[in-house]
C-alpha positions as CSV (number, residue, x, y, z in Angstrom):
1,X,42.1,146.4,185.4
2,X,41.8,148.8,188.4
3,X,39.8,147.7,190.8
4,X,36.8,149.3,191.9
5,X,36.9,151.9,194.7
6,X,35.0,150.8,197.7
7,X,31.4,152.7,198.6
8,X,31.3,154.2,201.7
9,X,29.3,152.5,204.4
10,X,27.1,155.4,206.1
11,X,27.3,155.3,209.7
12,X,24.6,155.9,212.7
13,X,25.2,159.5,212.2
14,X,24.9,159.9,208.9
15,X,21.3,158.4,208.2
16,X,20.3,160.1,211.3
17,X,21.6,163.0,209.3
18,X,20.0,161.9,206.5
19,X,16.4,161.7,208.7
20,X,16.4,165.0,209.9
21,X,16.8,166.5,206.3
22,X,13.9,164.3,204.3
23,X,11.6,165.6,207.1
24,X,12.7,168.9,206.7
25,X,12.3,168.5,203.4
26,X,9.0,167.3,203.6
27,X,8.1,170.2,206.3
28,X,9.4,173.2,203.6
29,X,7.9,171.2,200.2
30,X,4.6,169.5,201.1
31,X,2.8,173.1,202.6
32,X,4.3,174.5,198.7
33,X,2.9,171.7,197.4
34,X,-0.4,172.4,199.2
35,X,-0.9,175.7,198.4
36,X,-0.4,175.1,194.6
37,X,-2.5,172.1,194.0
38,X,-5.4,174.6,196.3
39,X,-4.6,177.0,194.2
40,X,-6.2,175.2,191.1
41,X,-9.4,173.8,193.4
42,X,-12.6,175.8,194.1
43,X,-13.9,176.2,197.6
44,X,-15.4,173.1,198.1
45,X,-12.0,171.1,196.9
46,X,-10.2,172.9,199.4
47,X,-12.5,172.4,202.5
48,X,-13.8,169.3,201.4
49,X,-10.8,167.4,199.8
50,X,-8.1,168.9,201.5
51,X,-5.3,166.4,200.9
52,X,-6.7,165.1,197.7
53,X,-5.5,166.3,193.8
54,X,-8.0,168.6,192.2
55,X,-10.8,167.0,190.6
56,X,-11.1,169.7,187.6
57,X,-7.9,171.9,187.2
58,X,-9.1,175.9,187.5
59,X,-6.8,177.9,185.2
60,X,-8.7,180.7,185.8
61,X,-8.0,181.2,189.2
62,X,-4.9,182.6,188.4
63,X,-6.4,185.1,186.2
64,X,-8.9,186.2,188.4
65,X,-6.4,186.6,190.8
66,X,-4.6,188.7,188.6
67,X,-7.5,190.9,187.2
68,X,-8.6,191.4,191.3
69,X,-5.5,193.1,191.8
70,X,-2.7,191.0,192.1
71,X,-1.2,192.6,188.7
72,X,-1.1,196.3,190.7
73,X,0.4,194.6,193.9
74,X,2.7,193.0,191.5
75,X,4.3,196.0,189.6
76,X,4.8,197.5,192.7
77,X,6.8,195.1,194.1
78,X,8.7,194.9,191.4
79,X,9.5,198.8,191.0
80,X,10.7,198.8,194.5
81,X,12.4,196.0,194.6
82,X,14.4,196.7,191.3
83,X,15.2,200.3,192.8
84,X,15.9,199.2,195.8
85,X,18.3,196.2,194.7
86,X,20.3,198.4,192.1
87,X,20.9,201.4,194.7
88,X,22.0,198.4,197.3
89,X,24.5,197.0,194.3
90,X,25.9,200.6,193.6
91,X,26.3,201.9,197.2
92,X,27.6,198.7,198.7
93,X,30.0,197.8,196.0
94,X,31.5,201.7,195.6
95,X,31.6,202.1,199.4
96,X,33.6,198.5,199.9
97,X,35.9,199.8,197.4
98,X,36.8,202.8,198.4
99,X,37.2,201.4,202.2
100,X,39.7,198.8,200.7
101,X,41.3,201.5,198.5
102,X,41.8,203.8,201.5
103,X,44.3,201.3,203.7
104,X,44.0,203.8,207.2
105,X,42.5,204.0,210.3
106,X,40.0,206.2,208.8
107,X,38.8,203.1,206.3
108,X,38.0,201.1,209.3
109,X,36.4,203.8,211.8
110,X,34.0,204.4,208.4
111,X,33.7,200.3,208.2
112,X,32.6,200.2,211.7
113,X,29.8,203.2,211.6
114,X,28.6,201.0,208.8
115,X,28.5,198.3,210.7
116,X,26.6,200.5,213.6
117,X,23.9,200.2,211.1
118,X,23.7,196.5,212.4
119,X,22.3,197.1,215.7
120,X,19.7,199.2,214.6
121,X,16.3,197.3,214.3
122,X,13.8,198.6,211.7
123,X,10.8,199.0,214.7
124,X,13.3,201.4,216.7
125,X,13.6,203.8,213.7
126,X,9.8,203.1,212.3
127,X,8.8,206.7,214.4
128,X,11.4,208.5,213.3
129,X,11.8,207.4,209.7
130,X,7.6,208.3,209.3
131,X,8.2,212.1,210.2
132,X,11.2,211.9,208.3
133,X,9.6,211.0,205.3
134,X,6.1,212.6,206.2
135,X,8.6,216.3,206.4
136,X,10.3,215.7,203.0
137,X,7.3,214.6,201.1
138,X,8.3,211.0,199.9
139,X,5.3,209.5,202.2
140,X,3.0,207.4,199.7
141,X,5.7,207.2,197.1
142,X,7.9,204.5,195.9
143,X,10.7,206.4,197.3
144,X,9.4,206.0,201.2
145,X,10.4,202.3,200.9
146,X,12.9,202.1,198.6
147,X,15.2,204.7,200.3
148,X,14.9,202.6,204.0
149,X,15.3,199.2,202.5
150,X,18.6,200.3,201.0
151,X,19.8,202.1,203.9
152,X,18.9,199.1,206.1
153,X,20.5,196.2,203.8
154,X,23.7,198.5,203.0
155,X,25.8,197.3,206.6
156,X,25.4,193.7,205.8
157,X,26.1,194.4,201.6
158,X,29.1,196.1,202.7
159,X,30.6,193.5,204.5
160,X,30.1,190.9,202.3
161,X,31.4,192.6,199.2
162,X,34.5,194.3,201.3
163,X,35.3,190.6,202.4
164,X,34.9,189.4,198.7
165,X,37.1,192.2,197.4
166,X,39.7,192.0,199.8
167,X,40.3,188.7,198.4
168,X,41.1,189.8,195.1
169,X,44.9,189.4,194.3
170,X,46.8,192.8,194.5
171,X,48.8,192.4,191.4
172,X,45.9,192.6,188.9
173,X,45.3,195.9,190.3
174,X,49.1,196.8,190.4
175,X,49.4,196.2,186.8
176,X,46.4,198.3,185.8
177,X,47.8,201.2,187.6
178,X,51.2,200.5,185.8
179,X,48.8,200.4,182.3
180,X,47.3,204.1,183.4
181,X,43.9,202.9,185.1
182,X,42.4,204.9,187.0
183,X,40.8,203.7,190.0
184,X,37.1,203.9,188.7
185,X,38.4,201.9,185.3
186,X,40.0,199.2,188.0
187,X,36.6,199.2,190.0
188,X,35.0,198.8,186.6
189,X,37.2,196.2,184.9
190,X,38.5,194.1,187.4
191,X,36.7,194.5,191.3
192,X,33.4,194.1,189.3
193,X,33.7,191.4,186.7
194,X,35.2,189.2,189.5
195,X,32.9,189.6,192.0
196,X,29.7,188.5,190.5
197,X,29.1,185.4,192.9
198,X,28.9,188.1,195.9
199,X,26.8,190.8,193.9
200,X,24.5,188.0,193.1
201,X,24.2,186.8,196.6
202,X,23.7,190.3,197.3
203,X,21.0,190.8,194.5
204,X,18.8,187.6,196.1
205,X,19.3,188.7,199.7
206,X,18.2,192.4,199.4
207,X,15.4,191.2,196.8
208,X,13.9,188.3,199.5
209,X,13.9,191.5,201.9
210,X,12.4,194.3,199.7
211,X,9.7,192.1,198.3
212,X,8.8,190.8,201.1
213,X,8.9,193.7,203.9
214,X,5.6,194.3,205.9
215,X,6.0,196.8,208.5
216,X,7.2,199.7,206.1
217,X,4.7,198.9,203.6
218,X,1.7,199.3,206.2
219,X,3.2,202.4,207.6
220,X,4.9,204.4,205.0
221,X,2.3,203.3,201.7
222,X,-1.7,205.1,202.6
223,X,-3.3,204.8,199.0
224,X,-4.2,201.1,197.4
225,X,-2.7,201.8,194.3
226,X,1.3,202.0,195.7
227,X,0.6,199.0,197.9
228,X,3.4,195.9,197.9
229,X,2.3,192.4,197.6
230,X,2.9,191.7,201.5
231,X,0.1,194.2,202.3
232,X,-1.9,193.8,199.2
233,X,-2.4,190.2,199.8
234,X,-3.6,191.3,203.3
235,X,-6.4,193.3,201.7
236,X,-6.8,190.8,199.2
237,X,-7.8,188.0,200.9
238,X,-10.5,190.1,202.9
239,X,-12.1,191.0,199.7
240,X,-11.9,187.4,198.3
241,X,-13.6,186.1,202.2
242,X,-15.2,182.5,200.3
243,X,-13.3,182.6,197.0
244,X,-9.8,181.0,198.9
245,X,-8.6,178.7,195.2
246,X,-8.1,182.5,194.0
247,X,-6.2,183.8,197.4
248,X,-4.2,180.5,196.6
249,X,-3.6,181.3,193.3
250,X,-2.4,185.2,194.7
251,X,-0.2,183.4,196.8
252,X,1.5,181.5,194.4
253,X,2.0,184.4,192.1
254,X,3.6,186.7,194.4
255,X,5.7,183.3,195.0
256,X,7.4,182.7,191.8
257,X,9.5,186.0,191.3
258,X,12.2,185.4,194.1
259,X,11.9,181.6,193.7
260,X,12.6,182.1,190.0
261,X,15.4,184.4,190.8
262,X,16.9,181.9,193.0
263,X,16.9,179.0,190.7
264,X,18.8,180.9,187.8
265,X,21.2,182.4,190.7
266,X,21.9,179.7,193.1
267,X,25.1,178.7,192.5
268,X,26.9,182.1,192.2
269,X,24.5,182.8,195.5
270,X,26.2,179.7,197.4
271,X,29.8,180.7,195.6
272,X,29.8,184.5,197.4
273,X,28.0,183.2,200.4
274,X,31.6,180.5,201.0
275,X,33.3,183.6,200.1
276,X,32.2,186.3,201.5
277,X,31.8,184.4,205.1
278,X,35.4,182.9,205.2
279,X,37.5,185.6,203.7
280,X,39.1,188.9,205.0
């Protein structure tokens, strides 16, 4: 019989390690925790009981919440955020290719004004982007924010997907060109297919930043009905003053999309995170 392989003995460092991350963990999880077990109390629960279970579980909160206007806040959040994610993935992923396709001097002067975009911080172009938009006639449209939050998570896309696709092997797009592909049909069939881990880490990064972008919202959005969730649940919670289980209950709505969206796209998210940070 073989014999059985020793357990590692943790040393000092690693259950001081291990410390640091349960309280860190209970720091991110417990206020989560809190703000979904308020979420089913009334007003008196919450002030009252604050660290206790609720005593009778409100299910409506949630759909008062959602009648008040959470639902509009919602779908706009959700049409911006899709625009804004599939105009990221399309721009990012043609521009990395064709600066990988190009092999000159050129390729990397146009890498580098991309990466200009860097060092620009949204507040510096906030005065200049409002008459922009206010001149064209996109202000109060789902195109003022969409159009900015692509323009403003394109340097980083870039660079993660040029790094991804640099470290796809050369022969498999060799032997398409030797099959007739054009390049389109290799960007299509072979860049693409391979690098879903870093389109997905991609997808969850620009979608954490579109649905949850303040400043542009306030600025660029006038009427109620276009508003995001970060601004709606501003005005939402001043016209629910008392009524703070249903605030709660907002709360944990506008939670769930990009929490969801992480669960079901965390491990290709890690996979093009290692790759796109250590290749190229």
């Amino acid at each position: 019989m073989k014999k059985k392989a020793k357990l590692q003995r943790w040393g000092i460092g690693e259950y001081i390690w291990f410390i640091i991350l349960v309280i860190l963990a209970i720091l991110i999880i417990y206020p989560m925790f809190w703000i979904i077990m308020s979420s089913f109390k009334d007003y008196n629960g919450i002030f009252k009981d604050v660290w206790g279970l609720p005593k009778e579980w409100l299910f409506e909160n949630y759909k008062l919440a959602w009648e008040k206007g959470i639902s509009n806040y919602f779908v706009n959040s959700l049409i911006v955020s899709v625009g804004t994610i599939i105009g990221v993935v399309l721009i990012s992923t043609f521009a990395a290719f064709g600066i990988c396709q190009m092999k000159s001097r050129f390729a990397n002067l146009c890498f580098l004004l991309i990466m200009g975009g860097l060092l620009l911080s949204p507040q510096v172009c906030l005065l200049p982007l409002y008459m922009l938009l206010k001149n064209l006639g996109l202000k109060d449209t789902y195109f003022a924010l969409i159009l900015p939050y692509i323009a403003f998570r394109l340097p980083v896309s870039v660079m993660l997907i040029r790094s991804f696709f640099i470290s796809i092997p050369k022969e498999l797009e060799e032997s398409a060109i030797i099959d007739g592909a054009t390049f389109f049909q290799i960007y299509k069939k072979i860049y693409l297919p391979l690098s879903k881990p870093i389109i997905s880490t991609v997808i969850i990064m620009t979608a954490y930043y579109s649905w949850n972008e303040f400043i542009f919202a306030t600025m660029f959005i006038d009427s109620s009905e276009k508003q995001t969730i970060p601004v709606g649940l501003m005005v939402f919670s001043d016209g629910l003053m008392t009524n703070w289980g249903v605030v709660m209950a907002g709360m944990v709505i506008a939670c769930l999309p990009i929490a969801i969206l992480f669960i079901f796209m965390q491990k290709s998210f890690i996979r093009g995170m290692t790759a796109g940070s250590i290749k190229g």
